[in-house]
VOKE-794479 format. One record per atom (N, C-alpha, C): residue in three letters; x, y, z. Coordinates in steps of 0.02 Angstrom, whole numbers, plus 50000, padded with zeros to 5 digits. Layout:
% VOKE-794479
ALA;X;Y;Z
...
***
This chain:
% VOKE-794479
UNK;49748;52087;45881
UNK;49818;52069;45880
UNK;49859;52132;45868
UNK;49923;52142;45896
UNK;49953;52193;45923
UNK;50029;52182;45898
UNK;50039;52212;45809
UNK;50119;52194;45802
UNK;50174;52250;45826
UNK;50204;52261;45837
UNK;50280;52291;45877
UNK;50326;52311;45812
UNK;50348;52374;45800
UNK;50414;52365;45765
UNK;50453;52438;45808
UNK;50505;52420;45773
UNK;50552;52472;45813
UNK;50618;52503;45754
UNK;50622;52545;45726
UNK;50682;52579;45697
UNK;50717;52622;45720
UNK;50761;52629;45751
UNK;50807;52673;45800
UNK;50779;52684;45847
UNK;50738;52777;45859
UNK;50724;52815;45909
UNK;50635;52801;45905
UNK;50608;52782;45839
UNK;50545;52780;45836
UNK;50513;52715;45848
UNK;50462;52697;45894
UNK;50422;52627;45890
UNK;50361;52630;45850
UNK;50339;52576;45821
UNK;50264;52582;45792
UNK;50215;52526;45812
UNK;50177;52552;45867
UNK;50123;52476;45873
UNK;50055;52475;45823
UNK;50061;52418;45794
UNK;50010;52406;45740
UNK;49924;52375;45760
UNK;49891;52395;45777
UNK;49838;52366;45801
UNK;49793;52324;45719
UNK;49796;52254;45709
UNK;49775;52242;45652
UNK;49700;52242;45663
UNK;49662;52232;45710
UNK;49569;52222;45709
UNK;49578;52298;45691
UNK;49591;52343;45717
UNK;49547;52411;45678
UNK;49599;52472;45644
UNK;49650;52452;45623
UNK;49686;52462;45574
UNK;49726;52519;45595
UNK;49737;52503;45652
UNK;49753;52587;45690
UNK;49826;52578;45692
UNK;49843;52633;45729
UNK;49928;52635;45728
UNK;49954;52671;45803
UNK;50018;52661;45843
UNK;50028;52725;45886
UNK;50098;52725;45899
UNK;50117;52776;45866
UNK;50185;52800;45846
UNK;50232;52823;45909
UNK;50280;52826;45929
UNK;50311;52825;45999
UNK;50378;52866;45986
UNK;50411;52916;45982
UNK;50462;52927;45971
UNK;50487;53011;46036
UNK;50525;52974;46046
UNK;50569;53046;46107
UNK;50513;53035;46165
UNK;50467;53009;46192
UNK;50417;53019;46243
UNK;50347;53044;46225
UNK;50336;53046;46169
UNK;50300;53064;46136
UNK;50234;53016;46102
UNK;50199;53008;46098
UNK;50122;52957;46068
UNK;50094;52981;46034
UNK;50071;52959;45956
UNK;50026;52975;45920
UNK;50002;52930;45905
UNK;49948;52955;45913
UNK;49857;52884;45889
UNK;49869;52900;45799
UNK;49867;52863;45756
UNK;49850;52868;45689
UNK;49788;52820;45678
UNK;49743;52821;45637
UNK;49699;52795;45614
UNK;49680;52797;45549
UNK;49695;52781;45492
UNK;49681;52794;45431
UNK;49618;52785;45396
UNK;49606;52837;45381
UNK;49528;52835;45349
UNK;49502;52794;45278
UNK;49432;52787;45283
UNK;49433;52760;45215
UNK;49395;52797;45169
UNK;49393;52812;45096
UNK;49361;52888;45073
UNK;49275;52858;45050
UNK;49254;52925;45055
UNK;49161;52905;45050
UNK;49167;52922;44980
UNK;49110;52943;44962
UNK;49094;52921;44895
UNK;49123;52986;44891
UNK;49125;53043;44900
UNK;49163;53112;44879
UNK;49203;53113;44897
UNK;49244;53046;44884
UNK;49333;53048;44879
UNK;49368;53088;44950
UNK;49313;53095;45017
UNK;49358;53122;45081
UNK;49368;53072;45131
UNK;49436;53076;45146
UNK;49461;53022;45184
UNK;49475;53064;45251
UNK;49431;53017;45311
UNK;49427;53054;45362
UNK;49503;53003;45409
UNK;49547;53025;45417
UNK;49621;53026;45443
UNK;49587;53028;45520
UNK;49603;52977;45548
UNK;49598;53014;45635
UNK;49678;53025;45670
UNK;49690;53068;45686
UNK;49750;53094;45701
UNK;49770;53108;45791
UNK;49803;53094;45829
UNK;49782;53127;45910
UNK;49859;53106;45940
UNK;49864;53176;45981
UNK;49911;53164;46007
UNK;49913;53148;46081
UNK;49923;53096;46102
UNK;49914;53056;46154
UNK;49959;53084;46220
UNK;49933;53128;46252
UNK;49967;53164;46309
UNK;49944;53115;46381
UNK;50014;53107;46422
UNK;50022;53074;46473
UNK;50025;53120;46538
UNK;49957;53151;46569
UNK;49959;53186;46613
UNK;49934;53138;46669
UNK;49963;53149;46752
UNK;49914;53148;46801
UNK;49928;53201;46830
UNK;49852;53207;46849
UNK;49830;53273;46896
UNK;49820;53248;46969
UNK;49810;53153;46979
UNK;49810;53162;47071
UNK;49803;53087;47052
UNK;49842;53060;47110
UNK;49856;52989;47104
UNK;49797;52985;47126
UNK;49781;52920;47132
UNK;49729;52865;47155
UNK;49722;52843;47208
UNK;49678;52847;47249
UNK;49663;52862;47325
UNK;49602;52773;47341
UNK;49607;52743;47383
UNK;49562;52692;47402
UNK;49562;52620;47371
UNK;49491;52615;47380
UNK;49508;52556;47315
UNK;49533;52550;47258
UNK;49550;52625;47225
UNK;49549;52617;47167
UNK;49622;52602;47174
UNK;49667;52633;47205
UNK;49728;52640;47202
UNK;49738;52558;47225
UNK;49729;52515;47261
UNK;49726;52454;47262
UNK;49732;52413;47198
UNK;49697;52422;47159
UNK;49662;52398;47103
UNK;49722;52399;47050
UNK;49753;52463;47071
UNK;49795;52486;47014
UNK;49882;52474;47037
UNK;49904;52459;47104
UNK;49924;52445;47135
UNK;49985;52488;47174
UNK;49950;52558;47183
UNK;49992;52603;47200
UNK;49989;52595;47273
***
């Protein structure tokens, strides 16, 4: 399940099954993932910044599929 919020310029989609997050602000995406700490107190943070490149549209079936 997939909650939505929105405060001005920034969106936040909440993914509740795996506790994740992806932050949206100016054109911009960040994956957050918050860690949980091991027994030596280190909390592994997954952090990524979600870049929106294409390098070559979609040619055949695939482009069908996808409906370009």
């Amino acid at each position: 399940m997939i909650t939505k919020k929105k405060l001005g310029k920034v969106e936040v989609e909440e993914d509740i099954q795996d506790a994740s997050y992806i932050i949206k602000k100016d054109g911009k995406e960040i994956y957050f993932k918050p860690g949980k700490q091991d027994e030596m107190g280190i909390d592994d943070d997954i952090i990524e910044v979600i870049e929106k490149t294409v390098t070559k549209k979609a040619g055949g079936g695939v482009a069908r599929l996808l409906g370009e």
